[in-house]
C-alpha positions in Angstrom: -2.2 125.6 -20.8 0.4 128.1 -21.0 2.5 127.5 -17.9 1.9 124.1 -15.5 2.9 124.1 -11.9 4.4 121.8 -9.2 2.0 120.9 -6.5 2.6 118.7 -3.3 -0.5 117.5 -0.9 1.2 116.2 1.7 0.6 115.7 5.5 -0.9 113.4 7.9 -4.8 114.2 7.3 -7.2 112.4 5.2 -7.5 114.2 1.4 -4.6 113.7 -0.5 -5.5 111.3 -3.1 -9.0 112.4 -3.1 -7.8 116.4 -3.6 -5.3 115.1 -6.7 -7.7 113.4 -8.6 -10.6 115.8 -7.6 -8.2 118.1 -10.1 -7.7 114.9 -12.7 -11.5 114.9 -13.3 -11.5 118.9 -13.1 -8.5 118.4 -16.0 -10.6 116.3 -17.9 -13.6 118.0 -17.7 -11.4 121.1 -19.7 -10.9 118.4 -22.3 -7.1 118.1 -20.9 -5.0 114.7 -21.3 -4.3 113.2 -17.3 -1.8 110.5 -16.0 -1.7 108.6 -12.9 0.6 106.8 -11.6 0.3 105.2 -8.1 3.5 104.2 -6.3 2.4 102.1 -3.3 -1.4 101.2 -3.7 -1.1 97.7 -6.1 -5.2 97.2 -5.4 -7.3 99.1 -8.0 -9.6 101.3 -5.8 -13.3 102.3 -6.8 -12.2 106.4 -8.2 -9.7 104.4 -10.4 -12.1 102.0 -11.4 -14.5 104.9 -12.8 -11.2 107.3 -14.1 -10.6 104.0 -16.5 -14.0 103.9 -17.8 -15.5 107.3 -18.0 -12.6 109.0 -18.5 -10.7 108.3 -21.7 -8.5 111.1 -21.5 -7.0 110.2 -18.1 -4.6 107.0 -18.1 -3.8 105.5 -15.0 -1.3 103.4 -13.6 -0.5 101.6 -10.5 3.1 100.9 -10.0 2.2 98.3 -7.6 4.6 97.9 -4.0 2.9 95.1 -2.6 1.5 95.0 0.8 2.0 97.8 3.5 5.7 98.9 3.4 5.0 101.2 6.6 4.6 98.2 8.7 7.9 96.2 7.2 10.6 96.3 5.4 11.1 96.9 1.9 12.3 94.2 -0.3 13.7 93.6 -3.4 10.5 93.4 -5.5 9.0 97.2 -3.4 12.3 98.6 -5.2 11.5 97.2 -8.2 7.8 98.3 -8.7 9.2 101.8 -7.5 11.8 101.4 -10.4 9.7 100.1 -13.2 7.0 103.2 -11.7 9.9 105.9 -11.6 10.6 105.3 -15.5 7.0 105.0 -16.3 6.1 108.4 -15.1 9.4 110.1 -16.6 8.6 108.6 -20.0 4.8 110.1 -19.5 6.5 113.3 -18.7 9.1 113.4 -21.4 6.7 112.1 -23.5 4.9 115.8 -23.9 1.5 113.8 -23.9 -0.3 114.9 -20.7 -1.6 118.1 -19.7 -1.5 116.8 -16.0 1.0 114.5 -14.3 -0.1 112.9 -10.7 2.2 111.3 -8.7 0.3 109.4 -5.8 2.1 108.4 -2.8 5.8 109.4 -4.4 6.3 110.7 -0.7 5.8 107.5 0.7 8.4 105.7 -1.9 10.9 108.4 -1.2 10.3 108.3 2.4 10.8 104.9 2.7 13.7 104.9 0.4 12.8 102.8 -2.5 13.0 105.6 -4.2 15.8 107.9 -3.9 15.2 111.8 -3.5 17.9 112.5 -6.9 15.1 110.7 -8.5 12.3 112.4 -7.1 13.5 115.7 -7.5 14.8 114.3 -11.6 10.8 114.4 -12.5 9.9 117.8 -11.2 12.8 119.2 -12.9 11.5 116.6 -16.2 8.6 118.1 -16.4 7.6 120.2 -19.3 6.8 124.2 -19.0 2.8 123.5 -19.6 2.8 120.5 -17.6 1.0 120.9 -14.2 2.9 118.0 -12.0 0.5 116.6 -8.9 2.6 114.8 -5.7 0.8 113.2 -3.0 1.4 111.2 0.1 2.7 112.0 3.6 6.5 112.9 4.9 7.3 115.6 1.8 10.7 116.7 2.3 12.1 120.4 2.4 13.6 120.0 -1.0 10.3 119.4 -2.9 8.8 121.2 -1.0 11.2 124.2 -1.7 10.8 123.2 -5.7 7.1 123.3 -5.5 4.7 126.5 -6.6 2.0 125.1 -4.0 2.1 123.1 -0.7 -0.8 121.9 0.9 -0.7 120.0 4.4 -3.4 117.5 5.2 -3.9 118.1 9.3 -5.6 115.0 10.5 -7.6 116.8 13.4 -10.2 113.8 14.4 -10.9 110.5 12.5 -13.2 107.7 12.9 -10.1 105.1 12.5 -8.9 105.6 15.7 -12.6 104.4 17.0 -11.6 101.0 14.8 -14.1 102.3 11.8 -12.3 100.3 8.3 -12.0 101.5 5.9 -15.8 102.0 3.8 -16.7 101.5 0.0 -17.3 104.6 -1.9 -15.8 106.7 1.2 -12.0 105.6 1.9 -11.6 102.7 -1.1 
């Protein structure tokens, strides 16, 4: 790849995640190297489980905050994990290894301030000219989203959650 870009899915609506790695297996399937790091999710979901096996040319990594941070506060260990996560994906984007860098929920980190937005904005300006860099996760501020070369907003228009459906294998985990 001769030029990478910055991306963002970001918004409210169901698809982020799902859109970002839907573009990882895409990646691979071009016989391009993937990275994944996961700020916030610390349980290994069933796409990640199959990206580690299947996929050899896609490395993944879950950074690991602990719990729900939306419903409490962060503490010292949620800025840790987003720490030790923040330096693991700049040393896969220095590192000139990966076609594709994703970034999943780096919104919510940086919206809920365990990461700060210098050191959001420090990887997009990190990454290498043929490097395609993925964000996703809700609340994406005006400056990534001024940085970017695409923006896409999730709209969450109707969803079976608010009827008290959980969250199903194979579907939403």
């Amino acid at each position: 790849m001769n030029k990478g870009y910055f991306q963002i899915y970001t918004g409210n609506g169901k698809g982020k995640t799902t859109a970002a790695l839907g573009l990882a297996m895409r990646a691979a399937g071009a016989d391009m190297s993937v990275y994944i790091g996961q700020f916030i999710k610390s349980m290994e979901y069933h796409e990640i489980g199959i990206l580690r096996s299947r996929f050899p040319e896609v490395t993944v990594e879950l950074y690991g905050i602990e719990g729900c941070i939306v419903k409490r506060e962060p503490d010292k260990n949620d800025f840790l994990a987003a720490r030790t996560g923040f330096e693991k994906a700049m040393a896969a984007l220095k590192s000139g290894r990966y076609d594709m860098v994703i970034l999943d929920e780096i919104t919510i980190a940086l919206y809920f301030d365990v990461l700060s937005e210098a050191d959001v904005l420090s990887l997009v300006h990190a990454r290498p000219e043929n490097t395609e860099l993925i964000f996703t996760g809700r609340y994406a501020p005006q400056s990534l989203i001024d940085e970017a070369d695409l923006v896409t907003e999730m709209t969450e228009v109707k969803h079976y959650y608010a009827a008290g459906v959980e969250a199903r294998d194979g579907i939403e985990r």
